[in-house]
Z-matrix of the N, CA and C atoms (Angstrom, degrees):
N
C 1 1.438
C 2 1.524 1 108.50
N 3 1.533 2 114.90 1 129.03
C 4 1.446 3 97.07 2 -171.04
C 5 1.829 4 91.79 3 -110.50
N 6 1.668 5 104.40 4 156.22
C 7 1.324 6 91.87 5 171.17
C 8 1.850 7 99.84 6 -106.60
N 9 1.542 8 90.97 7 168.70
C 10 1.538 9 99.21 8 -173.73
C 11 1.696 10 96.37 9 -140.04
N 12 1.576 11 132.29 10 162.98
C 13 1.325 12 120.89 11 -172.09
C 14 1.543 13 109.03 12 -96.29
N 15 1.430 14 108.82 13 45.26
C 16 1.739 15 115.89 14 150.07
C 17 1.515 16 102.54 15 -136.54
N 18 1.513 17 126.66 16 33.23
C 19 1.336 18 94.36 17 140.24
C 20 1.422 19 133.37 18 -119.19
N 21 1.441 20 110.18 19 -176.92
C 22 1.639 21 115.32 20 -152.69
C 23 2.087 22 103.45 21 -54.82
N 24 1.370 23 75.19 22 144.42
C 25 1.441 24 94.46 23 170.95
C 26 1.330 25 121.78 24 -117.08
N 27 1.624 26 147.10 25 161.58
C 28 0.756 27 174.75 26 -59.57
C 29 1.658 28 96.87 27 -156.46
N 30 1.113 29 116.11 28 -26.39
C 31 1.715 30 132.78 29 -172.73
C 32 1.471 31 124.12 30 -118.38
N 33 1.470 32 105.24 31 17.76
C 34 1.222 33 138.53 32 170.26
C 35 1.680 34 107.49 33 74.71
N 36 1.143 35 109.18 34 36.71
C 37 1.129 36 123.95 35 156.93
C 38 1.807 37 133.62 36 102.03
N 39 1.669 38 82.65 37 10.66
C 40 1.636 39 104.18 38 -171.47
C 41 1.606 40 88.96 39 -82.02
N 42 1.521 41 123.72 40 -48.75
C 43 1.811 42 98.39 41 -164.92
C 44 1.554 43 96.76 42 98.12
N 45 1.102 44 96.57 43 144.67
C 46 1.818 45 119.36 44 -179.92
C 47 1.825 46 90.97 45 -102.40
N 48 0.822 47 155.47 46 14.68
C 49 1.445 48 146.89 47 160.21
C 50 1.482 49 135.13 48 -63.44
N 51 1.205 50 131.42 49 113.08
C 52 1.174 51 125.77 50 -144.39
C 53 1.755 52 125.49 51 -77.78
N 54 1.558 53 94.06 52 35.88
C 55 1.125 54 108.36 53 -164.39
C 56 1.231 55 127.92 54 28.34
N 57 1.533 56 144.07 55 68.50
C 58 1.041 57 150.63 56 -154.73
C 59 1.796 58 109.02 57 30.70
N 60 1.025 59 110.91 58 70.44
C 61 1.258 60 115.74 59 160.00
C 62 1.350 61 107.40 60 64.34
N 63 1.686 62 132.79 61 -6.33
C 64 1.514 63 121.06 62 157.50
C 65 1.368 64 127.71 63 -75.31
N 66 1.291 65 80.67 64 133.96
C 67 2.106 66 78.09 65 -174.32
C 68 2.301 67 99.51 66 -95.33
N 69 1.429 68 79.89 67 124.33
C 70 1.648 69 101.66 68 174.32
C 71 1.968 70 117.66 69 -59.25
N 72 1.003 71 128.74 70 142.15
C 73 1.484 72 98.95 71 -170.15
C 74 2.101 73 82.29 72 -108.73
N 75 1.547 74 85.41 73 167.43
C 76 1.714 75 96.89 74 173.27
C 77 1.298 76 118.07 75 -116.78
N 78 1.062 77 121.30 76 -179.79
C 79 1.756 78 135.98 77 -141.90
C 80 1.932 79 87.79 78 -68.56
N 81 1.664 80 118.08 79 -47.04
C 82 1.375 81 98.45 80 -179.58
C 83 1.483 82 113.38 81 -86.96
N 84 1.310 83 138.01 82 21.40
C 85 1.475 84 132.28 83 173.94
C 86 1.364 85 70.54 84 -96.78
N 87 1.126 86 121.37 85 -81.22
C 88 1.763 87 116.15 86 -153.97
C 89 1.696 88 124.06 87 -26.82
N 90 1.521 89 95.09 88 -41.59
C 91 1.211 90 112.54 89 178.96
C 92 2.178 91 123.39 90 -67.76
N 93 1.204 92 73.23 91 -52.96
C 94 2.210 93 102.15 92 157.52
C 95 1.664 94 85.29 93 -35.06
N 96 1.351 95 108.55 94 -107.53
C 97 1.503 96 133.77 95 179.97
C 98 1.605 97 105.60 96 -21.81
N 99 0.893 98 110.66 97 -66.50
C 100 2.149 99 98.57 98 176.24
C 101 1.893 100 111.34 99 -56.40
N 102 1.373 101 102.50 100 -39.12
C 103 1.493 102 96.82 101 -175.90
C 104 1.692 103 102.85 102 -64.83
N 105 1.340 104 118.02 103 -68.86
C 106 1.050 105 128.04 104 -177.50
C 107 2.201 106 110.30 105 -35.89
N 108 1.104 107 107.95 106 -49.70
C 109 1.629 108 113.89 107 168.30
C 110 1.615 109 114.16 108 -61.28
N 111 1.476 110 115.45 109 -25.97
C 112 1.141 111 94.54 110 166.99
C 113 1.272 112 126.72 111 -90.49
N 114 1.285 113 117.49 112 -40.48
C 115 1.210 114 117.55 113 154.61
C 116 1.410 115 123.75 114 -23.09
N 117 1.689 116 126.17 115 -68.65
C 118 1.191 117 114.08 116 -166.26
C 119 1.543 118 94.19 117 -94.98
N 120 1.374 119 116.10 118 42.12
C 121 1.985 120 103.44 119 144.43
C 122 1.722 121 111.13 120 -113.52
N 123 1.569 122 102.78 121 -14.09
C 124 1.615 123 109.90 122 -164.78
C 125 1.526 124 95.38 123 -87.94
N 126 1.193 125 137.74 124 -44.10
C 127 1.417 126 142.71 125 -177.34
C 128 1.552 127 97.72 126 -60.57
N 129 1.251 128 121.63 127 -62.59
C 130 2.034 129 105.52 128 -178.96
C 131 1.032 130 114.44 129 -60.65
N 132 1.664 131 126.95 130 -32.47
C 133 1.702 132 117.15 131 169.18
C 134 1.357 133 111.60 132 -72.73
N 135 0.983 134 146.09 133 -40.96
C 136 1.549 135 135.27 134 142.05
C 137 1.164 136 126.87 135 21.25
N 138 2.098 137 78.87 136 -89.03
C 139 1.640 138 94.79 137 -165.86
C 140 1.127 139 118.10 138 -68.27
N 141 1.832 140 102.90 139 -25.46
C 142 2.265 141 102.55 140 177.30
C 143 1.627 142 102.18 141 -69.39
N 144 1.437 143 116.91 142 -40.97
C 145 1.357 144 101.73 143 -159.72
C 146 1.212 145 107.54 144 -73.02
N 147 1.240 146 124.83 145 -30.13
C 148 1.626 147 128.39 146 -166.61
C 149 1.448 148 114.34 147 -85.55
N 150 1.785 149 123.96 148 -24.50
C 151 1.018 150 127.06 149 -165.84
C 152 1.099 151 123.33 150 53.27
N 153 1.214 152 127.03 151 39.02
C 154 1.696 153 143.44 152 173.46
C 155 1.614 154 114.24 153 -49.57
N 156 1.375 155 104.78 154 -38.34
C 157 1.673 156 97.12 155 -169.11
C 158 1.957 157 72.37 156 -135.62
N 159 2.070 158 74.78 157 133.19
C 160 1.597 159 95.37 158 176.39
C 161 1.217 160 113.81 159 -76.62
N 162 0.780 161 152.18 160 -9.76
C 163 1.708 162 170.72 161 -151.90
C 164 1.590 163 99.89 162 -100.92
N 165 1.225 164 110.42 163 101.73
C 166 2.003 165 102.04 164 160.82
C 167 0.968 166 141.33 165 -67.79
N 168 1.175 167 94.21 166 -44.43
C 169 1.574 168 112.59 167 153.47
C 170 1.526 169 124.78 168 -28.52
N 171 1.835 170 108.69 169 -76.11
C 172 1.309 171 119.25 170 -161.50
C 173 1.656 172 89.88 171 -65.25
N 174 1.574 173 126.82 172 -55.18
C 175 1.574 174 105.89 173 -173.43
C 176 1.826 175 115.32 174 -68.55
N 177 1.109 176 123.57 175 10.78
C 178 1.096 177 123.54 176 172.00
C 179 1.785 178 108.73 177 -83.70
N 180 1.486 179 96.95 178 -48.66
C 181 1.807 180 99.61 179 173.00
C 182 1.366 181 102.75 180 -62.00
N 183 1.757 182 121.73 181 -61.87
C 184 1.632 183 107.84 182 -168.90
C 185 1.415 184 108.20 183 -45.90
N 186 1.819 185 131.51 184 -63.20
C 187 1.160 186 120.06 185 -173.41
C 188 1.969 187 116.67 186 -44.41
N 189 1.405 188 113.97 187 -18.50
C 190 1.518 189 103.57 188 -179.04
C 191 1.667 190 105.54 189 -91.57
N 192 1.055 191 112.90 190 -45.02
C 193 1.452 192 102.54 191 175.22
C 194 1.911 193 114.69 192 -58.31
N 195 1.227 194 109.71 193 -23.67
C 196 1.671 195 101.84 194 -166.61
C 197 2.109 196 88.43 195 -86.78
N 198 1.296 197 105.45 196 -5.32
C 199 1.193 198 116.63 197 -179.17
C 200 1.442 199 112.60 198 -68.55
N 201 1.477 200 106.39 199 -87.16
C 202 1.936 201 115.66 200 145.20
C 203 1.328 202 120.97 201 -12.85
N 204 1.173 203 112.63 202 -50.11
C 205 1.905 204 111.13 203 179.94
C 206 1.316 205 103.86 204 -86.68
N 207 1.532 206 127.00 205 -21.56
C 208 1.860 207 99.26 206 170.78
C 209 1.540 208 79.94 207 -87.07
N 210 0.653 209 159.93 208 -149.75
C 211 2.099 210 166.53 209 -112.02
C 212 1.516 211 91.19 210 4.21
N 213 1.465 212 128.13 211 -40.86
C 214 1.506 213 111.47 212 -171.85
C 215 1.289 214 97.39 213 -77.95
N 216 1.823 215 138.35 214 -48.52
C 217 1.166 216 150.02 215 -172.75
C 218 1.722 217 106.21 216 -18.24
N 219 1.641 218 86.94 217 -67.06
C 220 1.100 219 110.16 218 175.44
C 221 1.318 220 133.61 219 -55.45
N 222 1.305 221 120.97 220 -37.88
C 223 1.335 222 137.35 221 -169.99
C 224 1.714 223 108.41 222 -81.91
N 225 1.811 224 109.42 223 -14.20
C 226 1.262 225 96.82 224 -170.12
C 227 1.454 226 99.41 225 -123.31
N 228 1.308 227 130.00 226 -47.16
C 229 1.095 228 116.52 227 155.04
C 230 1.706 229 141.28 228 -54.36
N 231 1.605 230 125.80 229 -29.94
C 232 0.935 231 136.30 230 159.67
C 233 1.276 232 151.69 231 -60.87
N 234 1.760 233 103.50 232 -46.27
C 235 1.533 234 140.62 233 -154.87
C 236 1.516 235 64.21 234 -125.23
N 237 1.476 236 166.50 235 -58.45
C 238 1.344 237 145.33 236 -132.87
C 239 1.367 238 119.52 237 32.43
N 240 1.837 239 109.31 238 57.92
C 241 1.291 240 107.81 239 172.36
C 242 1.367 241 109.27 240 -103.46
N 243 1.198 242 119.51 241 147.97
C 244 1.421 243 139.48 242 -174.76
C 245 1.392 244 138.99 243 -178.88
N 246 1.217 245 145.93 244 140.28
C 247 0.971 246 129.42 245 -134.77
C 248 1.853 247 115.66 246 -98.24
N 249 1.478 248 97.82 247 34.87
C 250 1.431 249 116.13 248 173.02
C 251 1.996 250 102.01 249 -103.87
N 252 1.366 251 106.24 250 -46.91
C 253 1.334 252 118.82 251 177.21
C 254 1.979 253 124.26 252 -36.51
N 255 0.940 254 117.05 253 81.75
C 256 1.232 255 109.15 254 169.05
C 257 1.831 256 98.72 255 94.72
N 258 1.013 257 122.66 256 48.91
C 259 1.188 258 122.70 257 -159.52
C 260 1.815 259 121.66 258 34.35
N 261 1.587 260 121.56 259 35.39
C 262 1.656 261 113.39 260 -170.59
C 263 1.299 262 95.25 261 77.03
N 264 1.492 263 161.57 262 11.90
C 265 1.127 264 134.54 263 -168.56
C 266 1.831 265 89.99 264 -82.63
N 267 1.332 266 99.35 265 -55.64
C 268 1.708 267 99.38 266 174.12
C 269 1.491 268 129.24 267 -17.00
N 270 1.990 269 86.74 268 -54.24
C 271 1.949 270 79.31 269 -163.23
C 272 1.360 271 106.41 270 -86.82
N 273 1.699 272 121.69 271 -4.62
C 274 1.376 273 130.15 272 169.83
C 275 1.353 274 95.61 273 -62.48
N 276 1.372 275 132.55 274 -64.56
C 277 1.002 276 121.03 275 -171.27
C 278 1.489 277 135.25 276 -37.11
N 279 1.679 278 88.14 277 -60.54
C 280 1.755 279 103.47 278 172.97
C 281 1.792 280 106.90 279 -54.10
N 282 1.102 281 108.89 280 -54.65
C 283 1.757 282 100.76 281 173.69
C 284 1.302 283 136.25 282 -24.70
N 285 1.608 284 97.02 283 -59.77
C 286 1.163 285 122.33 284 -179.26
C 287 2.329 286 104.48 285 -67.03
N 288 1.024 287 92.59 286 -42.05
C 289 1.337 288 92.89 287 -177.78
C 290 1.525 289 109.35 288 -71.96
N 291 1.422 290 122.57 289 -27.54
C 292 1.137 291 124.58 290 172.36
C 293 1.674 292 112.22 291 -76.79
N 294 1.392 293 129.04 292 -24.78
C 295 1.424 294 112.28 293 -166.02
C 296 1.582 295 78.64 294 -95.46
N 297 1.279 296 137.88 295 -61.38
C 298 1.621 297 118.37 296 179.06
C 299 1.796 298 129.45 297 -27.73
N 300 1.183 299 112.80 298 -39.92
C 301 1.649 300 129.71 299 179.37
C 302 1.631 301 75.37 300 -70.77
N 303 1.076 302 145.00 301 -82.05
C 304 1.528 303 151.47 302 -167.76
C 305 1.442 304 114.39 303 -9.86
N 306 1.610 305 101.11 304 -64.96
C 307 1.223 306 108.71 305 -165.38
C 308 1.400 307 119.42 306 -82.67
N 309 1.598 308 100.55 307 -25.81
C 310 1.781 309 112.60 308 -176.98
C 311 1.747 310 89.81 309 -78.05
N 312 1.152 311 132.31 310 -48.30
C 313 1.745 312 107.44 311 -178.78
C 314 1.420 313 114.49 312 -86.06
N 315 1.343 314 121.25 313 17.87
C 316 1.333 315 120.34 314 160.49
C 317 1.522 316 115.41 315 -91.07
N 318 1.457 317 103.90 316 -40.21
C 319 1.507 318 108.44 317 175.07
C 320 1.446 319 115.62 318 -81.33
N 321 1.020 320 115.60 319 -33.50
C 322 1.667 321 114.60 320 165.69
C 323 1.737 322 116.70 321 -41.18
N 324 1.235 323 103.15 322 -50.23
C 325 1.617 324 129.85 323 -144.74
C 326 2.059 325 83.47 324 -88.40
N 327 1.153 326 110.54 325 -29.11
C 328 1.857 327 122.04 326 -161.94
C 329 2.073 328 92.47 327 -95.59
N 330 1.193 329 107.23 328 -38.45
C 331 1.471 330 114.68 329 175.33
C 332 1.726 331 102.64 330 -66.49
N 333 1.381 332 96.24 331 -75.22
C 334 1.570 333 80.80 332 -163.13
C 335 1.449 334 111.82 333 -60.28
N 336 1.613 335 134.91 334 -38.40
C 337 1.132 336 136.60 335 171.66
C 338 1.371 337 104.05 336 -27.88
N 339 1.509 338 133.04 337 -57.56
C 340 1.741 339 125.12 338 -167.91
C 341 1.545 340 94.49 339 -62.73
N 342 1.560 341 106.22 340 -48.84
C 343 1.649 342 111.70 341 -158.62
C 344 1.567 343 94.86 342 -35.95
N 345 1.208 344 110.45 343 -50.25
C 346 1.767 345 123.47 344 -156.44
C 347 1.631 346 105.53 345 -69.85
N 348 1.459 347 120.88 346 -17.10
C 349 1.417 348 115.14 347 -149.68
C 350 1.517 349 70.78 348 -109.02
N 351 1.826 350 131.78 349 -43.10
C 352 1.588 351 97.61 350 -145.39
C 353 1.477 352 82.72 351 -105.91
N 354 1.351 353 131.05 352 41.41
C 355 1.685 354 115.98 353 178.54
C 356 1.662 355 113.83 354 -86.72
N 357 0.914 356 159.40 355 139.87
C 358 1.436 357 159.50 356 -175.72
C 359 1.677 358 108.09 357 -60.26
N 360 1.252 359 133.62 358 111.57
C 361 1.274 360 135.74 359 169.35
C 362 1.607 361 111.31 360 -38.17
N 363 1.133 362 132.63 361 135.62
C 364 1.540 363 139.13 362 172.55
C 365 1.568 364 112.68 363 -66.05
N 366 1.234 365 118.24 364 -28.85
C 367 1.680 366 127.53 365 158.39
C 368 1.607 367 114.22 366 -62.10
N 369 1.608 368 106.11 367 -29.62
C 370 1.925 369 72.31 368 171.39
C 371 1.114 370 122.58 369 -130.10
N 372 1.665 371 107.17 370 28.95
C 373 1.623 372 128.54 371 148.54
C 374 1.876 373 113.19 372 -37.42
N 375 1.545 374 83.10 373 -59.33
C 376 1.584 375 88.98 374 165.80
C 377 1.105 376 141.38 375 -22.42
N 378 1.501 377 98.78 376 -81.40
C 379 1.762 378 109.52 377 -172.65
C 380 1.913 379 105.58 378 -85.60
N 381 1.422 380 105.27 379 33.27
C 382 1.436 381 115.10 380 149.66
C 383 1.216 382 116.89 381 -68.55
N 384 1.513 383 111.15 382 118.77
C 385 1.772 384 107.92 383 166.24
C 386 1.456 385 121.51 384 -37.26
């Protein structure tokens, strides 16, 4: 009988191999990761529905930051990116995709901002000769 590295194993046939360097998550990471996501979606509906903090502003930032921290929630428990996975090529990746998204809605947001500051008011179109 010869063996070859597809046959059955001991675990019904999945193999202890680290599938190229991704790590699989288990029933309590999964579980971690859903609690933790609900949490930070039930706390920003909260604070809009309840109007807890009079300030729009300040619950407008908390709801974006608790925003940012489920995207990692997600990204590490779910997506199981980390910088063991695939030798880091992953979280290089995500990086890189994250400082690009960065710069295009920074420059977007820096473009139209001038557009808006040096555009001519529609009131003194008017009193143009």
């Amino acid at each position: 009988m010869t063996t070859d590295s597809h046959a059955l194993h001991s675990d019904g046939g999945h193999g202890n191999d680290d599938h190229g360097g991704a790590a699989h998550g288990s029933l309590k990471s999964y579980l971690i990761g859903f609690g933790l996501s609900v949490i930070l979606t039930a706390v920003p509906f909260w604070l809009v529905m309840t109007g807890t903090i009079a300030d729009k502003a300040v619950t407008a930032l908390i709801v974006l930051v608790l925003a940012a921290v489920q995207i990692v929630v997600h990204m590490v428990y779910f997506l199981h990116m980390n910088t063991r996975s695939e030798n880091g090529w992953t979280m290089m990746a995500m990086i890189f995709t994250v400082v690009m998204v960065v710069i295009a809605l920074t420059g977007s947001l820096w473009v139209m901002h001038h557009l808006n500051i040096n555009m001519m008011p529609m009131h003194d179109m008017s009193q143009m000769p």
